[in-house]
N, C-alpha and C positions, 0 to 999 in steps of 0.2 A: 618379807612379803606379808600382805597382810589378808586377812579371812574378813568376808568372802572377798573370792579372787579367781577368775579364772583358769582353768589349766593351760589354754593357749597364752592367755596374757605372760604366764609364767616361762613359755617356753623359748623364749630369749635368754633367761637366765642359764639354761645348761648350756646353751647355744656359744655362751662365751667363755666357756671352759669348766662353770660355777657347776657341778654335779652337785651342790645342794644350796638349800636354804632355809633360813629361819623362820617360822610362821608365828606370825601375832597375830593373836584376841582382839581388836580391836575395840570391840564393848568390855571386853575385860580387863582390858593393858595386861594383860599376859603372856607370856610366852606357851605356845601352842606345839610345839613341835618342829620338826625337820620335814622340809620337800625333798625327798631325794630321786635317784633315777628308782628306784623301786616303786613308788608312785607311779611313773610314768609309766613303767612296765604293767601293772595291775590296771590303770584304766586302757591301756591299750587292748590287753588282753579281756577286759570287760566288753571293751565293743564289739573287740570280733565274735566274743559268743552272742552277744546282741545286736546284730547287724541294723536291725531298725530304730535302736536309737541313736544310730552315727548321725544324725542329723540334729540331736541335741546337742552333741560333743562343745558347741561353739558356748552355750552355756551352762556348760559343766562349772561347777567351786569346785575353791577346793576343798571348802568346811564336809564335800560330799563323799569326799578319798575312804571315811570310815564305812559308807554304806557299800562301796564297790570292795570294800577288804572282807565284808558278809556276807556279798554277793559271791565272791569267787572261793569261798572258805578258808578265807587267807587271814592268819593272826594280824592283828594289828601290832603296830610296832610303840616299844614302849617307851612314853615320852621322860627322854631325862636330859638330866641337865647338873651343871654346878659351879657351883660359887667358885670363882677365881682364886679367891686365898684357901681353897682347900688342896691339899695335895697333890702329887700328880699321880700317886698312886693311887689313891682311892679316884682318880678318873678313869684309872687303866683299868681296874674291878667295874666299875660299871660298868661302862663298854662291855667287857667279856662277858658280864654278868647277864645282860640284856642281849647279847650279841649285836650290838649295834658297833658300826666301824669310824664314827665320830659323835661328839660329846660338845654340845654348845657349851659355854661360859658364860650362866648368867648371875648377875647382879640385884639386888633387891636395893631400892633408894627409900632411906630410911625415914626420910620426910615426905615425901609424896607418897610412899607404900608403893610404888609402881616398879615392877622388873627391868634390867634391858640387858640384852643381848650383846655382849663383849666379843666374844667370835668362835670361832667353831674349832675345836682340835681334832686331831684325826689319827690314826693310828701311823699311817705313815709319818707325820709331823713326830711325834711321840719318836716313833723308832729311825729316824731320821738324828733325832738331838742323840740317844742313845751312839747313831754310829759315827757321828762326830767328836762327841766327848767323852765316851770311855775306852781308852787306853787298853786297858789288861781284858783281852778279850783269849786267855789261855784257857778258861772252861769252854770256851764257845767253841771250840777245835776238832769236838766231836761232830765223823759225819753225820750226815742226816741217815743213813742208813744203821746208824748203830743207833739214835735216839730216837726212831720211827717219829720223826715229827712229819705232820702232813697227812694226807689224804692218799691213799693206794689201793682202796677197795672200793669196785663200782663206782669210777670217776666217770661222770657223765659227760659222753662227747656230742657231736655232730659231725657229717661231712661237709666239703663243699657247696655241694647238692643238697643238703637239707633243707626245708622251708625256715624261716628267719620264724612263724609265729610258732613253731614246734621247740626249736630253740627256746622262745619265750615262754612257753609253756613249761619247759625242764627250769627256766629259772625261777620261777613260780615256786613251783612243787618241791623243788630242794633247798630254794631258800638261800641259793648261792648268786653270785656276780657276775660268773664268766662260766665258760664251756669249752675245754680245747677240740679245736677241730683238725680232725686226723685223718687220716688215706686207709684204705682196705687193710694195708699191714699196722695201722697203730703209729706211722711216723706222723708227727705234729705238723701240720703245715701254718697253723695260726691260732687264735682265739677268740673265742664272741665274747665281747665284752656286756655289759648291762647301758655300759654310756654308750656305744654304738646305737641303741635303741633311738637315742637324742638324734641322729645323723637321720633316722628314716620320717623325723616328724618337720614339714616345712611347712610355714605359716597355719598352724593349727591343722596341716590337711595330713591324716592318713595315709602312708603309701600302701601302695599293696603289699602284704605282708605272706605272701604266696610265694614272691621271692627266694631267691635261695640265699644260702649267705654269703657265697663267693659273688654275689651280685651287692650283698648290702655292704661287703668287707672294699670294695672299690670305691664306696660314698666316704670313705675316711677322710681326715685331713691327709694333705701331705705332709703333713708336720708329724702325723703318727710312727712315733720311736719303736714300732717292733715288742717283738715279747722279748721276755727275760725268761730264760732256761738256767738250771741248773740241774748237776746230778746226784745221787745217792752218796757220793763218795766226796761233795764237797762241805763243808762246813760253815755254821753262823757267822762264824769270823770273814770268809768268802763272799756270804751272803750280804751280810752288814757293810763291807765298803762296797757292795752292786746298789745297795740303796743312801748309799754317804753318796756317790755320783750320781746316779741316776731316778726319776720318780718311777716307784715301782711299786705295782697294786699286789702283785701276787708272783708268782714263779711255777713254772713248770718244769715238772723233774721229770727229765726224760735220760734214756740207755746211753753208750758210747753212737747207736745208730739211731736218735734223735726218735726213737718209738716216746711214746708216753708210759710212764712209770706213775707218777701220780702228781699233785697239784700243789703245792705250797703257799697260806695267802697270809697276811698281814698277822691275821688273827692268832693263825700259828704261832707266828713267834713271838708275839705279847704275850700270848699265854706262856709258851713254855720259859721265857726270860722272868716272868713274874714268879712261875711256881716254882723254878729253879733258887731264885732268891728266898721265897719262904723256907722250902726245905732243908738251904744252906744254913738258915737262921735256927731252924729247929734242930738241926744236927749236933 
């Protein structure tokens, strides 16, 4: 996609599964960065504290994503990227490094000096190839509750009943994806996803964001596959063919009685497979 650019114009692209895109400089022949659903979250949340300018929305750029991320005191996301023949481990280090959960592959054309954009990796693709092609998975055996991988303090939820823009709000402020959403005792009935956000924006227009989420969790596809659970006591190994079969953003680890225990996401376990292997090295 290219700058300037619309954010309506753009909102076809998530619409068809694409949760991000590449942004080009146009005046520059550069590569500019990633559109992701975090974007769309950040101007969404831009409007609603600025309700009087919902009536610019229609020409909003997106050259303008950096002044609404100063607007809302929200870090800008840092732009990276890398050359195809470099490693895949020094792709998996930036990523963690930046906390970002995909990594374009770009190119530099050595006669024209111009970049271009190869395509985009992602953490699941990474640990996708990981649980298809490595065999000896007898270190990975350890539960998760002996390796405390994962998130289990102050996991930020919602109910049914919460508003979708408070929701949006925790995604903000923690910097996180999703939100499991729980019943009075802690058992999981579902999760807010960050691409759900996609499902409440039709042709550029705003829904109401007063909603609660057991109203915006009904706008899904019907093609949406459900969460993925796991528990404390089951292992990388367990984990890794749940993501050799199936596309899986994150996991929720919850009791034998399906309460929430804590959250498990992609990032996890890049890290831990990564520092696992250096340590082995250093040992």
């Amino acid at each position: 996609m290219y700058l300037p650019y619309s954010v309506n114009s753009a909102v076809p692209v998530s619409r068809n599964g694409i949760v991000s895109a590449p942004l080009w400089d146009s005046k520059t022949s550069t590569f500019a960065g990633l559109l992701t659903t975090s974007d769309y979250i950040n101007v969404i949340q831009y409007y609603f504290q600025n309700p009087a300018a919902l009536g610019e929305i229609d020409q909003f750029r997106l050259d303008s994503l950096r002044e609404v991320e100063k607007a809302l005191g929200v870090a800008p996301p840092e732009t990276i990227s890398i050359d195809p023949e470099r490693p895949l481990y020094e792709a998996c280090r930036r990523m963690l490094d930046s906390r970002a959960r995909r990594i374009p592959l770009v190119t530099n054309d050595s006669q024209t000096d111009r970049s271009h954009v190869l395509s985009v990796v992602t953490q699941y693709r990474i640990l996708k190839f990981v649980a298809v092609n490595v065999s000896d998975t007898q270190k990975l055996r350890r539960p998760l509750g002996e390796i405390l991988l994962g998130s289990y303090e102050n996991v930020a939820t919602a109910s049914m009943d919460t508003p979708v823009i408070d929701v949006i709000h925790i995604l903000v402020e923690r910097s996180i994806s999703s939100v499991p959403i729980v019943n009075s005792e802690g058992v999981v009935y579902n999760v807010f996803e960050s691409v759900d956000v996609i499902t409440l924006i039709k042709g550029g227009v705003y829904d109401d964001l007063s909603l609660t989420v057991g109203e915006a969790l009904k706008k899904r596809s019907p093609d949406f596959p459900g969460i993925y659970t796991c528990s404390l006591n089951d292992g990388l190994d367990t984990i890794f063919d749940t993501i050799r079969k199936s596309r899986v953003h994150r996991l929720v680890v919850v009791d034998e009685n399906f309460r929430l225990k804590g959250v498990l996401t992609l990032s996890d376990i890049l890290q831990y497979i990564l520092l696992e292997g250096e340590n082995d090295e250093s040992s």
